[in-house]
C-alpha positions, 0 to 999 in steps of 0.5 A: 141125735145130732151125733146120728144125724152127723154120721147119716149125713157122711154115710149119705156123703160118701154114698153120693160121692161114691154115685157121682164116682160111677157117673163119672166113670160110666159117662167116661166109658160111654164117651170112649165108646162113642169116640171109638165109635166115630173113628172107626166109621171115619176109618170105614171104606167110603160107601159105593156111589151109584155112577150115571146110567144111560135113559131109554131116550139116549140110545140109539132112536129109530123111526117106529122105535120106542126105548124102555129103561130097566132100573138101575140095579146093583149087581152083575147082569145074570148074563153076561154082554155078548162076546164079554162072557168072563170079562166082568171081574169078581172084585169091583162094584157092579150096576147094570140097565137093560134096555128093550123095545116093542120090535127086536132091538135091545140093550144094555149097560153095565158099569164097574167101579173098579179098586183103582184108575189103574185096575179099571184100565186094565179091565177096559183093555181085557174087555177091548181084546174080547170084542175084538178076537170074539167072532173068531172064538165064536166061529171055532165054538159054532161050527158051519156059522159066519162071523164078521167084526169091524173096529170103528174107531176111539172117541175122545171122551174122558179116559177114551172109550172105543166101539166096535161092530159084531156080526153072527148067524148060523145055517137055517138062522137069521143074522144077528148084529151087535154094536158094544162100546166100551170107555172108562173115566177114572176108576170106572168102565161102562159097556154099552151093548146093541142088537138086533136081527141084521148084519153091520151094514144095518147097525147104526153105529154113528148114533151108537157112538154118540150113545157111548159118548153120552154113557161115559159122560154120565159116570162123573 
């Protein structure tokens, strides 16, 4: 009797051994799991921050005019701003709002994460030569049209941001008028776009400009 109970006692020893041996290894496995698990999301790209967008208050106001703000929404615009057809990149992260009102005055804003400061200055200055060759392409596309641009000028807001004026009809049509800021703070671009029926001398580029300043401050 005490013999059998001897050798249960080893039998159920070495099982208990044998069990704590599979913990043991099974803890060490899920351990190097977890630990594989940390350090690949330490080594995982950064997630994308949303960057500051312009409210319906921040454009430009006029008496009898009430702004309203679209969400903030990740992804390209299905069109793309006047006169930047092509210019948004393929590679980069994209938001954009658009902005209406009850008369026919609307807006938009879209900004650009780009890979790096240097990228984002580059697509800033691709985006600067669009505007200013557009109402030449957009006379050579629109036959018996009128197009008139006006370069107002570099504000002096974090990387720099610069707004210009662009002007279109065709015959038996009304002007149409835009204003579109472009500025940049680090690795980041905003457009900020304008229109109406009208021509430059109805745009409200002083207010615009204060518009632009308040985009690009917003992107920190």
């Amino acid at each position: 009797m005490t013999i059998s109970i001897t050798m249960n006692s080893g039998r159920n020893m070495r099982r208990s051994t044998a069990r704590r041996a599979l913990t043991s290894a099974t803890t060490a496995a899920l351990a190097g799991a977890l630990a594989l698990s940390v350090s690949g999301s330490v080594q995982a790209a950064p997630k994308a921050t949303t960057p500051g967008f312009l409210a319906a208050r921040d454009m430009p106001q006029a008496a009898g005019t009430v702004w309203t703000a679209g969400q903030v929404t990740r992804g390209a615009p299905e069109q793309d701003p006047f006169c930047l057809e092509k210019v948004l990149p393929a590679q980069g992260t994209t938001w954009y709002r658009q902005f209406g009102t009850d008369l026919d005055t609307g807006g938009a804003q879209v900004s650009v994460q780009a890979p790096s400061a240097a990228a984002a200055k580059k697509l800033a200055a691709s985006a600067e030569a669009a505007v200013a060759s557009c109402a030449a392409d957009w006379l050579r596309a629109t036959p018996g049209g009128t197009a008139s641009w006006d370069d107002y000028g570099r504000i002096a807001v974090e990387e720099g941001a610069r707004v210009f004026g662009v002007a279109t009809s065709v015959p038996d049509s009304g002007l149409d008028v835009h204003l579109l800021g472009i500025g940049r703070d680090g690795a980041t671009v905003t457009i900020v776009t304008w229109g109406r029926l009208g021509d430059l001398g109805d745009a409200p580029v002083g207010a615009f400009k204060k518009t632009t300043t308040t985009a690009v401050n917003k992107l920190r």
